[in-house]
Every structure is written in C-alpha cells, then in structure tokens.
C-alpha positions as CSV (number, residue, x, y, z in Angstrom):
1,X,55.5,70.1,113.7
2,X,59.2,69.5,114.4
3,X,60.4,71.1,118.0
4,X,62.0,74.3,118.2
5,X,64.9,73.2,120.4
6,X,68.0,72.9,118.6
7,X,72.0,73.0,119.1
8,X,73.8,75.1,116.8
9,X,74.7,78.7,118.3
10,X,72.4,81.9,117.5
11,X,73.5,84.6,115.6
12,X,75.6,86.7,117.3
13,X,74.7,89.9,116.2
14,X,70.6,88.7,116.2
15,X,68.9,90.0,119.4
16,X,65.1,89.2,118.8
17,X,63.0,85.9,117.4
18,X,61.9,86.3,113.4
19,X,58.3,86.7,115.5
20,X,59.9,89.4,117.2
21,X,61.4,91.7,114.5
22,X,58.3,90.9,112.5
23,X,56.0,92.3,115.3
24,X,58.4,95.9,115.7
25,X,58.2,95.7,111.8
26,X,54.7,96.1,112.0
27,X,55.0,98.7,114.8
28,X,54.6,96.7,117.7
29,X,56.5,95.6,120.7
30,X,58.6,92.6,121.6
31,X,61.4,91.8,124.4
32,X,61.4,87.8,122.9
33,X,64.7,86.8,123.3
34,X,66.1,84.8,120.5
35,X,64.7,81.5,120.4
36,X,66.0,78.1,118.4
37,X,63.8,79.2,116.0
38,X,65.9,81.8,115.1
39,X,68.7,80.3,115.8
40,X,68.7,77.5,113.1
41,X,66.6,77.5,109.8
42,X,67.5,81.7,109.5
43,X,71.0,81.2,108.6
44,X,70.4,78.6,105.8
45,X,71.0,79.5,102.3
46,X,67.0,80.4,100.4
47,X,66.5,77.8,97.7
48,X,67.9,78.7,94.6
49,X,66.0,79.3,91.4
50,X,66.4,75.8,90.0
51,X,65.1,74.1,92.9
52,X,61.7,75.9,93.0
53,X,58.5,74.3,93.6
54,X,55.4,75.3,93.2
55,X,51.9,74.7,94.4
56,X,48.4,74.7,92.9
57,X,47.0,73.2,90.1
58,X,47.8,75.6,87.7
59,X,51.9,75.4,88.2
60,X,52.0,79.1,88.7
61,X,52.7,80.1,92.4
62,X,55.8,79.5,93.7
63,X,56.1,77.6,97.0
64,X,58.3,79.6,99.1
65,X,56.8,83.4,98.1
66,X,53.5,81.0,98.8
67,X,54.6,80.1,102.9
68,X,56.2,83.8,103.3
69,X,53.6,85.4,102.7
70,X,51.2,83.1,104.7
71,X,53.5,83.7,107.6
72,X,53.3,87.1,107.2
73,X,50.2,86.9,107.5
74,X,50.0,85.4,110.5
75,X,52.5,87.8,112.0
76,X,50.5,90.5,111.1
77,X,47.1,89.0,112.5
78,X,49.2,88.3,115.9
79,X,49.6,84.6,115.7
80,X,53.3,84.6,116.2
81,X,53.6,81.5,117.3
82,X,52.4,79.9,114.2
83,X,53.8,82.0,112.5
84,X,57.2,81.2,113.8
85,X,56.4,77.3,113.7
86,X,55.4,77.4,110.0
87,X,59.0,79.1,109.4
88,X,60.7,75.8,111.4
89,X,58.4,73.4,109.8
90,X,58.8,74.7,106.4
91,X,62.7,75.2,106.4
92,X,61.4,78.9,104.6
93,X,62.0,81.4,106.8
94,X,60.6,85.1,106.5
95,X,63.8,87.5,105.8
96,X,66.9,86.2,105.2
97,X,70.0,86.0,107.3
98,X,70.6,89.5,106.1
99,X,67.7,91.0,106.4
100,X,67.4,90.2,110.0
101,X,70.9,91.1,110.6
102,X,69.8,94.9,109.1
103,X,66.0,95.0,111.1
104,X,68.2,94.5,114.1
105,X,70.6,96.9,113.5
106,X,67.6,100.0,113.5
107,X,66.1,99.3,116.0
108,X,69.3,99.2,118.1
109,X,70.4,102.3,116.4
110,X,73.1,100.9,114.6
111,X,73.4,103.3,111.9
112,X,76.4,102.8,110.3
113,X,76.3,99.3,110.3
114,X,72.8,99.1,109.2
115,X,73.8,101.3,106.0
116,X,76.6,98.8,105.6
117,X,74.1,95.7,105.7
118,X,71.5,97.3,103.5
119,X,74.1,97.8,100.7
120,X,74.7,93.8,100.6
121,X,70.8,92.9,101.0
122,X,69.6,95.7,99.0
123,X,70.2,93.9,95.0
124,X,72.5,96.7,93.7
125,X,69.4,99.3,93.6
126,X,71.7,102.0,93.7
127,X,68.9,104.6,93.6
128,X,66.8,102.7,96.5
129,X,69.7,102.4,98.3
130,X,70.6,106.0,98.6
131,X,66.8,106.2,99.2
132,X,66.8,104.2,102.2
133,X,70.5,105.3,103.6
134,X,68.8,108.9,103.9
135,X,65.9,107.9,106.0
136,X,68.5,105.6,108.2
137,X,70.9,108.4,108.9
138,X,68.0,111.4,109.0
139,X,66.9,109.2,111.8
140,X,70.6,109.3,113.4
141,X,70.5,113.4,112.9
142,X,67.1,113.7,114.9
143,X,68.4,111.2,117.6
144,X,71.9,112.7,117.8
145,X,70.1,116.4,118.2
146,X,67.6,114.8,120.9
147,X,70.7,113.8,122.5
148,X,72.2,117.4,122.6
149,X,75.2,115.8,120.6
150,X,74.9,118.9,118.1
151,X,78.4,118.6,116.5
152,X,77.8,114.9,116.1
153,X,74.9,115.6,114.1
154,X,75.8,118.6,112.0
155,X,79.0,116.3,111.3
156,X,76.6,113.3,110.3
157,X,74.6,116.0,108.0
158,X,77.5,117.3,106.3
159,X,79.7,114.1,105.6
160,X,76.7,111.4,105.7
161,X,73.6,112.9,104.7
162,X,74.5,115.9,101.9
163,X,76.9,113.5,100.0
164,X,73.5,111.4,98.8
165,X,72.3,114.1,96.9
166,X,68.7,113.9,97.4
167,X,66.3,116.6,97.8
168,X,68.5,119.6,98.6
169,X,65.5,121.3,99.7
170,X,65.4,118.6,102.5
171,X,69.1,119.2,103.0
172,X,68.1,123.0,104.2
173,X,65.4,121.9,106.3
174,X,67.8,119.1,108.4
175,X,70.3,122.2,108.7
176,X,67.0,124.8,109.9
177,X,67.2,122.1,113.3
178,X,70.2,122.7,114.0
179,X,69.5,126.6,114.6
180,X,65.5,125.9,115.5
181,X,65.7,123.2,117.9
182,X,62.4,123.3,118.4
183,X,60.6,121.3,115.8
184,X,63.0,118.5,116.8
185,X,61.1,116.3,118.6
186,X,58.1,116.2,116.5
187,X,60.7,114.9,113.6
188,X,62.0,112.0,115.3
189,X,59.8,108.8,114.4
190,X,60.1,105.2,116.4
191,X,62.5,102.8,115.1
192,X,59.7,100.5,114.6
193,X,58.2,103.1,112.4
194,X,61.6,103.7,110.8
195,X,61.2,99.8,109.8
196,X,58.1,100.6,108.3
197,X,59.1,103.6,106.1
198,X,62.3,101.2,105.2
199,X,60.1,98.2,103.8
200,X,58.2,100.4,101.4
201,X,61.6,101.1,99.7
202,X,62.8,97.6,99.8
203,X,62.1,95.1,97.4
204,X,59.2,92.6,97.6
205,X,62.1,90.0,97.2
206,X,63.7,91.6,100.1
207,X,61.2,92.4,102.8
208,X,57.0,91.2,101.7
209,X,54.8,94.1,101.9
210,X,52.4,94.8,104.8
211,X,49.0,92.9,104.0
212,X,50.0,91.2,101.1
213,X,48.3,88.2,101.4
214,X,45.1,90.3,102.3
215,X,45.8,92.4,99.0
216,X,45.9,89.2,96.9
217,X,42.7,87.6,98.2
218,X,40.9,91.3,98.0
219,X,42.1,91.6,94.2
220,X,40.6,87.8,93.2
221,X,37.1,88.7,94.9
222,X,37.1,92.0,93.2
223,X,37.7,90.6,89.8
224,X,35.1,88.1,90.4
225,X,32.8,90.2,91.3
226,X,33.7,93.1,88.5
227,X,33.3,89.5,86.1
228,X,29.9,88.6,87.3
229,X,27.4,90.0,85.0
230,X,24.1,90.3,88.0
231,X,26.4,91.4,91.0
232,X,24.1,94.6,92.0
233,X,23.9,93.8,96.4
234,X,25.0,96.4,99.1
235,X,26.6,93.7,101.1
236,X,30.2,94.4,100.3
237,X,31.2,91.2,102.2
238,X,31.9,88.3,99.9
239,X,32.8,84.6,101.0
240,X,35.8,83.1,100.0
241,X,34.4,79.6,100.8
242,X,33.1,79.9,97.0
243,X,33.4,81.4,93.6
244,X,31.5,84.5,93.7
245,X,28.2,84.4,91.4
246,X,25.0,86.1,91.8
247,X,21.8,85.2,90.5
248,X,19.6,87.5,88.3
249,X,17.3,88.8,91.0
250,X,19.4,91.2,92.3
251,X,18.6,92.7,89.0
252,X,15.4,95.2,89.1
253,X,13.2,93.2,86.1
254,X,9.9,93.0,87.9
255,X,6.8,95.5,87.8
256,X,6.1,97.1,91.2
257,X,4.4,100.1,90.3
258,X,2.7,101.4,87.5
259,X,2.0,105.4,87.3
260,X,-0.8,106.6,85.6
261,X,-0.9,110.1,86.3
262,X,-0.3,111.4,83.1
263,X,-2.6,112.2,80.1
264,X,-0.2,112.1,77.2
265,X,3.4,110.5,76.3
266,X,6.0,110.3,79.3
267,X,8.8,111.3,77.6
268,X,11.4,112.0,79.5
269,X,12.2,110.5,83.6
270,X,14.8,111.3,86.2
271,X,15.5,110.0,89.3
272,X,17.0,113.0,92.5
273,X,20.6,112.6,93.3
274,X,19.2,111.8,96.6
275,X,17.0,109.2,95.5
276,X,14.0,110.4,96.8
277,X,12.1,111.8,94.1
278,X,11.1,110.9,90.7
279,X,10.6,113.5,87.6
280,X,8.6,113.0,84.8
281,X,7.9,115.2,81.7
282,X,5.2,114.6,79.4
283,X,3.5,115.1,75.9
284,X,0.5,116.5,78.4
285,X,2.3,119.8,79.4
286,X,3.0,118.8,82.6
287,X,5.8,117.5,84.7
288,X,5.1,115.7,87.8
289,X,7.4,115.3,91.1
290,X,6.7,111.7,92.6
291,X,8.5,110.9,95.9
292,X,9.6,107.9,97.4
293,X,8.2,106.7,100.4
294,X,10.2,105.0,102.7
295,X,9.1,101.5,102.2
296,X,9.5,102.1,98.1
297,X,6.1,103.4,97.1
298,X,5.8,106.1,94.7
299,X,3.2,108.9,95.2
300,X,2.6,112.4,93.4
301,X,3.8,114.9,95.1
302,X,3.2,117.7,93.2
303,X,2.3,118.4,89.0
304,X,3.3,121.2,87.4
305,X,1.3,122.8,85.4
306,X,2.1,126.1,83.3
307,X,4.0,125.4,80.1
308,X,2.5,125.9,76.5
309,X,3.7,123.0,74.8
310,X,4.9,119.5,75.5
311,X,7.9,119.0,78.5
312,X,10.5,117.6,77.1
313,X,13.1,117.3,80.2
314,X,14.0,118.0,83.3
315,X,17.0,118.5,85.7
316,X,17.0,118.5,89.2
317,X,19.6,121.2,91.3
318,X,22.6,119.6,92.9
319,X,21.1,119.7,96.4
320,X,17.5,118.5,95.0
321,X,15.3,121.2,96.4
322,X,14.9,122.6,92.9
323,X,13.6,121.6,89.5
324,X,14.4,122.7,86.2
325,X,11.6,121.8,83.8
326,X,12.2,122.4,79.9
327,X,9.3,123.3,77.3
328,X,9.7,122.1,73.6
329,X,11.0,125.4,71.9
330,X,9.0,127.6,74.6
331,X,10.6,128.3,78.1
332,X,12.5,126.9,81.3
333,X,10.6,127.1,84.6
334,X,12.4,126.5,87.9
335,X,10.4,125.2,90.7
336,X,10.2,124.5,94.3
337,X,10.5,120.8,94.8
338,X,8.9,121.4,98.3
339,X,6.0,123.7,97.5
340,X,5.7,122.7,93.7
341,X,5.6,126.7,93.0
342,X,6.9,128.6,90.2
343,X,10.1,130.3,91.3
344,X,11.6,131.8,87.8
345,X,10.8,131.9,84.1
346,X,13.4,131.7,82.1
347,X,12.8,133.1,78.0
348,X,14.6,134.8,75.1
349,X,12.9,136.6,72.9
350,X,13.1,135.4,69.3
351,X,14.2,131.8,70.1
352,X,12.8,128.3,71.7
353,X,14.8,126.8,74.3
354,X,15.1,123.3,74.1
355,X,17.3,121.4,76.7
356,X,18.6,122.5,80.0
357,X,20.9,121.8,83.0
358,X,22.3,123.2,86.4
359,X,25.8,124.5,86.7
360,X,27.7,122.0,89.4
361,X,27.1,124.9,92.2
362,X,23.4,125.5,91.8
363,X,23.9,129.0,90.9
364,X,23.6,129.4,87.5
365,X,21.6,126.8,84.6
366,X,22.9,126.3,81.1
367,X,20.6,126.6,78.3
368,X,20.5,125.3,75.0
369,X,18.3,127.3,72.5
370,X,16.9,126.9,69.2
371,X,19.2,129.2,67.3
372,X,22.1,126.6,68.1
373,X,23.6,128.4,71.0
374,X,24.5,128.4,75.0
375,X,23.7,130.1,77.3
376,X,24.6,130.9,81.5
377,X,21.9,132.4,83.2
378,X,22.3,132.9,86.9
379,X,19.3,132.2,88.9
380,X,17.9,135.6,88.5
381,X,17.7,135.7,84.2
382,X,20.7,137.4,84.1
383,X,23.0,136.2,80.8
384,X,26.3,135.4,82.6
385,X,28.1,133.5,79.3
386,X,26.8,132.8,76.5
387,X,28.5,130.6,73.4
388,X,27.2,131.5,69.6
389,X,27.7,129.1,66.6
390,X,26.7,125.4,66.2
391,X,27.2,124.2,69.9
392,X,24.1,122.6,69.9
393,X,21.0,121.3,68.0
394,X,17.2,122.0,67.4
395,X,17.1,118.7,70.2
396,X,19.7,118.0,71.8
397,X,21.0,116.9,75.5
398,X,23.3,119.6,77.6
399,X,25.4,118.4,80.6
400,X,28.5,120.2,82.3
401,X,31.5,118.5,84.1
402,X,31.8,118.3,87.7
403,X,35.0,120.9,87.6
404,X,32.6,123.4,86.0
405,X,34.4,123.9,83.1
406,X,33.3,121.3,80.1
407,X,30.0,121.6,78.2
408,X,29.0,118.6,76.9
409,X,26.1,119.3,73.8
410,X,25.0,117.5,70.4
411,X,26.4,119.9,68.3
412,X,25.7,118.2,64.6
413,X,23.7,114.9,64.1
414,X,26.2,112.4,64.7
415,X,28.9,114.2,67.0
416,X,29.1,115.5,70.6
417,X,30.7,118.5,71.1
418,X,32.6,118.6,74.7
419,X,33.7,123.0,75.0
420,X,35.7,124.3,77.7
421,X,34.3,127.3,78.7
422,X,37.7,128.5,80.1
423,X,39.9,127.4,77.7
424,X,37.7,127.6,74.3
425,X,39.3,123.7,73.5
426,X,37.2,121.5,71.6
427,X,37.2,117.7,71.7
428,X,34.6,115.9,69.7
429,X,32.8,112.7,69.6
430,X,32.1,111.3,65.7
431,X,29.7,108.7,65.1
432,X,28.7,107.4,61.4
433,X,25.0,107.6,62.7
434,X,22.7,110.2,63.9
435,X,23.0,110.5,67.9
436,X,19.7,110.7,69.2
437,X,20.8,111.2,73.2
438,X,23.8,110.9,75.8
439,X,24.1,110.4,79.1
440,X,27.2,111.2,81.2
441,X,28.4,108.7,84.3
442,X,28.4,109.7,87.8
443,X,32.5,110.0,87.3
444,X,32.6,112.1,84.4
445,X,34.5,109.8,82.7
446,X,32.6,108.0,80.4
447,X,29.8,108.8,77.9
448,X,26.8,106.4,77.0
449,X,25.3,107.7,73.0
450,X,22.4,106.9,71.9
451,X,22.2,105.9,68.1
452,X,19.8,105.7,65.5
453,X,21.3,102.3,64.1
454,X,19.8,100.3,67.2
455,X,22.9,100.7,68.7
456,X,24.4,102.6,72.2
457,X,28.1,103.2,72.5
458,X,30.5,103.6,75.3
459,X,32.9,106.4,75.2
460,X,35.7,107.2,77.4
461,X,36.2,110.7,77.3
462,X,39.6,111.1,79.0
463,X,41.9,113.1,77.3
464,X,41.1,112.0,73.6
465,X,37.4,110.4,73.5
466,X,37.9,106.4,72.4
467,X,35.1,103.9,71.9
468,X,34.8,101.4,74.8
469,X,32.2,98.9,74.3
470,X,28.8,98.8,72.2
471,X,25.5,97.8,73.1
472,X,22.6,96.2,70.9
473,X,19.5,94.0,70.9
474,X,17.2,97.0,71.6
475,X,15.1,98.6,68.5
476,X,15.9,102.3,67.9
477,X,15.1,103.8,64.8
478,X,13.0,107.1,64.2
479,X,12.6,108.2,68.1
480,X,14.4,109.9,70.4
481,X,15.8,106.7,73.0
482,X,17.3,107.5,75.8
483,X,20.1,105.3,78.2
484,X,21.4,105.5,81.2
485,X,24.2,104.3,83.5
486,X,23.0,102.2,86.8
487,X,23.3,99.5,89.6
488,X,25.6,99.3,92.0
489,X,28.9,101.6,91.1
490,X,26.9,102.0,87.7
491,X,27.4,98.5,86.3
492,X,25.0,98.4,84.6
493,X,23.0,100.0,81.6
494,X,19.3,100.5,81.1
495,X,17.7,101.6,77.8
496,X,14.4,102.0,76.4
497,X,13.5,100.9,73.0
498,X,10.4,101.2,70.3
499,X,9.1,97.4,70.9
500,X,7.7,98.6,73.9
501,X,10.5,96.7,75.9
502,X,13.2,97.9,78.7
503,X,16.8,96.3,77.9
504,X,19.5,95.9,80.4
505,X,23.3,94.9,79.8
506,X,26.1,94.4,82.1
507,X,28.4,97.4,81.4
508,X,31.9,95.8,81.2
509,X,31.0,92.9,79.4
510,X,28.4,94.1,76.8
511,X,26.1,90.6,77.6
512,X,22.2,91.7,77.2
513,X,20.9,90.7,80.5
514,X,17.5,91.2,80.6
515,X,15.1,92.2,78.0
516,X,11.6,93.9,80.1
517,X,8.2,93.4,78.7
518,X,5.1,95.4,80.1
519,X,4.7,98.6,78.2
520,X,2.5,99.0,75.6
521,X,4.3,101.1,73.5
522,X,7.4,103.1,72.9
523,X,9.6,103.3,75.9
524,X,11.8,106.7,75.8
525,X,13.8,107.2,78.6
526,X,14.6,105.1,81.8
527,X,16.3,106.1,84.9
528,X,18.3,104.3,87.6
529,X,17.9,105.4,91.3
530,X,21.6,106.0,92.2
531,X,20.3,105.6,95.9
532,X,18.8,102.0,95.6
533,X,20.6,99.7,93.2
534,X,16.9,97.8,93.1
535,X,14.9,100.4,91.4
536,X,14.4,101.5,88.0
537,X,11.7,103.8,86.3
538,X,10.8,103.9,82.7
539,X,8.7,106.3,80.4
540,X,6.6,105.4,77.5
541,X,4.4,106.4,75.2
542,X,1.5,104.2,76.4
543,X,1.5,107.5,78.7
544,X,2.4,104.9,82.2
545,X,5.8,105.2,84.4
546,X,7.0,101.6,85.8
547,X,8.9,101.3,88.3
548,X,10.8,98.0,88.0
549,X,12.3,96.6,91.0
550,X,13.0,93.1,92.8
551,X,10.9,90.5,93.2
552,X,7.9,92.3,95.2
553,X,8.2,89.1,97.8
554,X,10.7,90.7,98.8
555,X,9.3,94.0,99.1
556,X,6.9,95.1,101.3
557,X,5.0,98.5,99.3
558,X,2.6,96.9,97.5
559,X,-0.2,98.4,99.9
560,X,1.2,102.2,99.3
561,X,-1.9,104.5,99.2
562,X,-2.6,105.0,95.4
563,X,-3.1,108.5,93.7
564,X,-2.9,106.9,89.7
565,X,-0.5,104.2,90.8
566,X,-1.5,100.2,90.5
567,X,0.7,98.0,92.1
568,X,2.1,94.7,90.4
569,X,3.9,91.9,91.3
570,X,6.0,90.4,88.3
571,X,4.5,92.7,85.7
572,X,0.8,91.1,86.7
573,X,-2.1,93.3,87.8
C-alpha cells in the first residue's frame, strides 16, 4: 500500500482522520489528529458518472459504492487502520470533502455552519434538509439551555427552529423547557449520537448506512436459503465460503415409529403447540393422547373413551393442558390432558355437532353444528354467541384468528367463509371444486384448501383472499384429505392422499419433494410438530399412525419402550 505521508496542507476547517469521524459516527471516541490520510485523497473530486468501473462478473456493482462500503465496514468492525489505508490505496475515500467538513462541524457544535454545509451536501432534498436542520438546531436549544443561556435559546427557537415548520406539536414541547427546566438534561443527546440520528436522514449517496455491507451479505444468504427447496436445520448460521444448498435429509421421509393403538380408521392427527403431544381420532370411538419422550419416542399416554360414534377431530387449548375431542354429529368432550378425565360435555338438543375449536384465550370453544350454525360456549356450556344461517357445513373445519375476531368455516362446498364476529364483514374464498379441508398458518395469513380435483391451493387471506400457489401430484377424490403447513418457519407442506402415500412440497416454490410410501391404505390427515422441524405424523385408514422423521441413524429412540408402537428404520420393520 502506498505511504500515508504526504505534502499538501490539511483542511483547515478538518480536525479529526476519516477513521476518526467514522468511529464518533458510529458512537465512539477518537482524539486522532488529522493524519496525511486525511489530508490528501479527501479533497479530490469523486469520479464522475462516466468514468465508473465496475467489478464482478456480472458488470453490475459499481466500484467505488463497492470499496466504500467495504471500508465501512471495517470502520465499523474497529479496523481503522485498514480502513483508512484502503481509502489511501484506493484514491476512494468514505465521505466527501463536504461531508467531512459537516461531521466536523457537530461534533464541535458548530451549528450554524453545519446547517450551512448540509444545504450544499445535502442534493436539494428540501424536505430532508429541513428534516435534518431541526435535529441540528434542537440540539443547539438543549445545549444553549444546559448552558443557562435561556434568551439564546428561546431566540434560537423562535427565529431558527419554528420558521421550519415541522411538527408544531414538537414546537410546544421545545417551548415547555424553557418554563420546565427539568426534563432538560434527559433531552440532550451526544453529538456522536446526533451524527447518528443525522445519517439516517441523509442520503445513501451522501453518508452509507450503518451495517450495510452486513445487510447485503444477510439478504443473499437469506434468499438462498428461502430458494433452497430441503433447507429445514435449526442452525441459523450459514457459510459464506459456499452457495447455500441442503440435501434432502433434513427432510422427515423416513419411518421411525409406527402406532398401532387403534382399532379402526385414524382419521384425524394433531400435533400440541408445544410439541409434546400427539392427538389422534379414530373410526374406533376413541381419541388417544401420545406424548413425546425426550429422545423422540412416542408412547400412549392416555385413550379416551366415551363418545357414541366415530371421532372425527380434535383441538388442543392454547396452553395444551386441555383437549377438545369432536364426535361425528354427537357431542364435544373436553379433557384433561394430564389425567385423561372427562371435564365437560358439550350438547344441543336437536342437532350433531361436527367440528370444533378453542377461542385464542382458552376460555370459550367455537362449535360448528349440524344445522349450519356457530356457536361460543364458554367453558361452562353456557351459549355466549352464537351465528344462524349457512356459516358452515354438515363437515366442515372451524378455526378463529389470533385477534379473536375472524371465523374461519366451510360455509358451501367450494367456498370458505372468513365472519367477523365484531364487525358482521364477510370475505369469502371461491373455488370451482368442492373443498374437502383447510388449514390456517401459524401467521394467520395464509390458508392451505384442500380440493377434491387432486389439487391444494394457497391462499393469502390479507385484506382481499388471492390465490398464491397450487399444489398437485397427490390423489384426492371421494375422501376427506387433509394438509398442513410445516418445517422450519412452515416451509413446507405435508398432505395425505388415497394411494396410501404421504406427499411433501416446498411451499414457495410448488416443487413435489418427496412422495412417502408405507401405509397401506388411505392417508387422511398429517401433522407437522411445530417444535421439531424433523417430525411428522400421519393417519390412515390402514388404522396405523407414522411418525416420519430423519434418518433413524441419526436418532437415537428406536429402543423406546413399546405400548402398540414398532419401531422402523427407513420404513423397514
């Protein structure tokens, strides 16, 4: 690198090295006196426009931005000194002549001038500029009043300040100091952080953001990663020694655990918000709660026994310590998840309930019955709300918004019906088939719908519902086949399907990742854990649950006491 000692005469007005304003930009300290660094490359002209270069392969990023922002970087990671010798080296220097000129100027607490400079740095932004000259001379008013120079400062507010125009309420505020001097203090900011506050209302042109470099390189990992169609690991670190790809196994597509313990159908699965328990519903009567050992194991912890007719659901309470189980037309039974007792029946004389769900505070359930209606029952039977008319079908799914306020229900054969209960507005979701399921993301923004046409469609439902992305390649034709959202920050999407297989595609992209042999006949509902990114349940009609997970060398639960549970490795016994 060429030497930093040099001839020509520093800037007069310039006090501190480019290292050293950069370091008090960034809210640190310096007493650097200028060096030759400063004093030679800073005062030569920036290329102009026609003599740009640029580096890269692809001819699109611009040399100098390119070496500013690197040396900005290494400003703000504390190597100053390279920083400052890539500036020489590179005849590029950080801020211009100008913009030195005005970072001097605050932090020696020359207002006036500073105004003045930021005017001729500042690209004719008329609207930034007032922006800025307020926070430069609000800054003079709090020092001038810390300084007991009162008249000084209600001058400066009158003549300087009010003229600007902006936020009058701000205006009153300043002038409460003047006759409250004691929130004064609190008010005044460093210089330093002054700067700071300045560079978010100056151009990038003018002054680079903090972090930028960091905020490129964190946006190109993130697209990778959002573009790789297996990416499902907790480690959030990612190397930038290589384009980010991940393999399929970190995708759950191989038998760990088959459950046995029921005598009919599974019909219907769903993982606890925690992750620690597993409900099933069956064609048997029964519902069973499995929990989740700590090495991955499932085991039953309790059955249920007590309905008439076939389960057909379930929901588990927002803190999990309760269970909602839902008979076919008959009645909705809350249980204990830690004794497995009985706690409440819940019945209407003259009509079948048939799908159910807890309100987002766990103190009321919504109910869907037979005679197309909805009901709010708090946990006691007592009818809180209740909605009449054709909110919802013979079978259908019920879910609620996080807020509370939207009910989401099947209300015909090929639309959802999403009700404010506060507001009565109606938005609705039209298919051209007949919607056998849905199932609602963890955000509440999107909707997954199940179709019979083989197909499952992606709707964003903010503000007006619009169709996002389709997936196919699963069979789904005269059953009820139910989806779900999963993976690591729900990437992906699971499905059962009639040809006995468990499908899989990559959410953003639509691609079919993995297509799951094992069960021997329909598979009706899957479920994600939302606590373990590597495990994945499935119900089917060959009356099994499997639990799908990683390769089981990797896993060490194979030898989990069994209670109707055979353990498999790769979907062999």
């Amino acid at each position: 690198m060429g030497g930093v000692e040099d001839e020509e005469p520093a800037l007069k007005r310039m006090k501190l090295s480019s290292k050293g304003l950069v370091a008090l930009s960034n809210g640190s300290s310096s007493k650097e006196p200028v060096g030759g660094l400063s004093r030679d490359f800073m005062a030569r002209p920036l290329p102009s426009k026609g003599d740009e270069q640029v580096v890269g392969s692809k001819g699109v990023i611009k040399k100098e931005e390119f070496v500013r922002i690197i040396a900005k970087a290494l400003y703000s990671l504390g190597y100053g000194k390279s920083g400052a010798h890539l500036e020489e080296e590179s005849g590029i220097p950080l801020h211009s002549p100008g913009v030195n000129i005005f970072m001097q100027q605050i932090l020696d607490g020359n207002w006036d001038d500073s105004v003045a400079t930021l005017r001729k740095i500042a690209l004719a932004d008329e609207s930034m500029v007032r922006s800025a000259s307020f926070l430069i001379l609000e800054q003079k008013f709090f020092e001038l009043l810390n300084g007991e120079n009162v008249m000084e400062a209600l001058k400066t507010l009158r003549t300087e300040i009010a003229p600007l125009c902006i936020n009058s309420s701000k205006i009153r505020e300043l002038s409460s100091c003047i006759v409250s001097p004691s929130p004064r203090l609190a008010r005044v900011r460093s210089r330093s952080k002054l700067l700071e506050e300045l560079q978010k209302l100056l151009p990038p042109t003018v002054m680079i953001p903090e972090k930028r470099l960091e905020h490129l390189v964190e946006q190109a990992l993130i697209l990778q990663r959002e573009a790789c169609p297996f990416h499902n690991s907790l480690d959030k670190e990612m190397s930038l020694y290589s384009d980010h790809h991940c393999g399929k196994d970190q995708i759950p597509s191989s038998t760990l655990q088959i459950l046995e313990a029921h005598d009919d159908e599974v019909w219907f699965v769903q993982f606890s918000h925690n992750g620690k328990y597993l409900a099933s519903a069956s064609n048997d009567r029964t519902a069973i709660i499995w929990e989740v050992g700590v090495s991955g194991g499932l085991t039953v912890k309790h059955r249920l026994t007590g309905h008439q007719k076939p389960v057909s659901s379930v929901s588990w309470s927002p803190n999990d310590q309760e269970l909602l189980t839902c008979g076919v037309e008959e009645a909705i039974r809350r249980w204990d998840v830690s004794t497995g007792k009985c706690i409440q029946i819940y019945e209407k004389a003259g009509t079948g309930l048939v799908s159910c769900t807890w309100f987002p505070c766990g103190k009321y359930i919504l109910c869907g019955f037979s005679d197309k209606s909805i009901c709010m029952w708090d946990l006691d039977g007592k009818e809180v709300e209740s909605w009449k008319g054709k909110k919802t079908l013979k079978i259908s799914d019920l879910e609620i918004m996080d807020n509370g306020k939207e009910i989401l229900s099947i209300c015909k054969s090929n639309a959802v019906l999403l009700f404010n209960r506060e507001t009565n507005n109606e938005r609705f979701i039209e298919e051209y088939e007949s919607i056998t399921a849905f199932s609602l993301s963890k955000d509440n923004k999107f909707l997954l719908v199940n179709l019979l046409n083989q197909e499952i469609h992606l709707w964003n439902i903010e503000g007006d519902p619009r169709l996002v992305g389709k997936y196919k390649g699963h069979r789904s034709a005269r059953f009820i086949i139910r989806s779900c959202f999963g993976g690591l920050k729900q990437a992906f999407i699971a499905s059962g399907s009639e040809d006995s297989q468990v499908y899989i595609w990559h959410r953003s992209s639509g691609e079919l990742i993995e297509a799951l042999p094992g069960h021997s006949g329909s598979v009706n509902c899957v479920s994600w854990n939302p606590a373990n990114p590597h495990m994945l349940a499935s119900a089917s009609d060959d009356r099994t649950i499997r639990i799908w997970g990683l390769n089981c060398l990797h896993n060490n639960y194979q030898n989990v006491p069994s209670n109707g549970i055979h353990h498999h490795c790769n979907g062999e016994t």
